[in-house]
N, C-alpha and C positions, 0 to 999 in steps of 0.2 A: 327574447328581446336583446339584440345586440347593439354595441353602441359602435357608430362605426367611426374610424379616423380619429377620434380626439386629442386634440394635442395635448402634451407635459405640463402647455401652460395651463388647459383648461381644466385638466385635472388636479393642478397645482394650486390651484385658485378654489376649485372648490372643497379642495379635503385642509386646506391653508399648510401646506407643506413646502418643503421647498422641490424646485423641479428637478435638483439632481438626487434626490431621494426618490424618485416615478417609478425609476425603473427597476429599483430593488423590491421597494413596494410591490409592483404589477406581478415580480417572479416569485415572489411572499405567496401572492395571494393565488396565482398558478400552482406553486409546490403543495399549498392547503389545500388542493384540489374548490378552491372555490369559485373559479373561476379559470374560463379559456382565451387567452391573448396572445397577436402576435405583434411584438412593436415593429417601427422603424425608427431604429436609431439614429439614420440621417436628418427624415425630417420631422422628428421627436412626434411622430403620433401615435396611438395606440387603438387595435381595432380588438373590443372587449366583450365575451359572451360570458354571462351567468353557467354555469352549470348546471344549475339545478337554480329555478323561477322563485324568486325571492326578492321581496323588495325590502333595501334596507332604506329606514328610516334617517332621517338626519341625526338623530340623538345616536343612532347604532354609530353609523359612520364618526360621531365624536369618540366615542366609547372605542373605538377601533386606534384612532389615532393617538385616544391617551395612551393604550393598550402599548401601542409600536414607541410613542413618546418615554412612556417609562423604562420598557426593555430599551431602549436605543441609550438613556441615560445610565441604565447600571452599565453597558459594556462598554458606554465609554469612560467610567470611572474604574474598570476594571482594567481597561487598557492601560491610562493613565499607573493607574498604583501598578500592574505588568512587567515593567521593565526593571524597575528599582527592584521589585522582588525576586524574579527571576538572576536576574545578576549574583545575589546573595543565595540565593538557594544553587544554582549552579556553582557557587564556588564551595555549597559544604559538600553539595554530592561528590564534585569532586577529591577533597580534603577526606571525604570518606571513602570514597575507592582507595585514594592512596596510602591510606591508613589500613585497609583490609590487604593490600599487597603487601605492605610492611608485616604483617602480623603473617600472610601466607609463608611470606621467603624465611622467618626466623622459626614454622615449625617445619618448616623443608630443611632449614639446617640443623635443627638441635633431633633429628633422626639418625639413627648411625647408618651410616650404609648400608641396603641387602645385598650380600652375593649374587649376583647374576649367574642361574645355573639353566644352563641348555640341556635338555634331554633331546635324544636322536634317536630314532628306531631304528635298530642295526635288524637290516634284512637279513633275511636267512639267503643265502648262494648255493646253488644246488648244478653240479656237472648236468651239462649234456652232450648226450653224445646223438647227432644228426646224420639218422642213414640214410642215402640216397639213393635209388638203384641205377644202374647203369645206362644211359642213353645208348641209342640207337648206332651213333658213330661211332662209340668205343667200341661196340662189336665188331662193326667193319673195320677194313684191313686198314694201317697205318697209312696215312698219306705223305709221308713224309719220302720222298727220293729215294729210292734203293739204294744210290751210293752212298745215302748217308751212313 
């Protein structure tokens, strides 16, 4: 049983939400797998299939919107307190990085120096001596000019 076209408003009016909250709502209830919709955002309707045949009662659907009503109110009082915390917590982490680079560079300094020692592996060089035998022209006769 699908409901077909319904608009924002009509769904607005009966859950008593407001209609720019619909369309978060609709993809809530998509991503829960409870449902299958596909809006238009143009002309704010929504064509909505159950998933699985279930009739929710008016008292569920209240129970649903206090549900969304409470989460919606803690994150936005989380939002709110968000920023002023954030500001101060990013300024220790950083005070604390910079604290840990100070404490890095003074045991990089109070280290004495190590010698930097290169080892090389000295190959062994061993003569050779490359025979070749004689090509075929060296045996024939010189071609160089007689008068030379």
């Amino acid at each position: 049983m699908c409901i077909r076209d319904r608009s924002y408003k009509a769904i607005s009016s009966s859950l008593h939400i407001p209609e720019n909250e619909i369309e978060e709502l609709i993809q809530q209830a998509v991503d829960n797998e409870i449902m299958e919709a596909k809006m238009d955002q143009l002309e704010e309707t929504a064509f909505i299939c159950p998933k699985t045949k279930r009739i929710i009662a008016q008292d569920d659907w209240k129970a649903i919107k206090n549900g969304l009503l409470n989460a919606k109110e803690k994150v936005s009082k989380i939002l709110v307190s968000m920023p002023a915390q954030s500001v101060v917590e990013v300024k220790k982490v950083e005070e604390k990085k910079v604290e840990e680079k100070k404490v890095e560079e003074k045991k990089v300094e109070s280290k004495p120096a190590q010698p930097v020692v290169e080892v090389k592996k000295v190959e062994e060089k061993k003569d050779c001596l490359l025979y070749t035998s004689p090509s075929p022209r060296d045996l024939s006769t010189s071609r160089m000019p007689s008068s030379a």
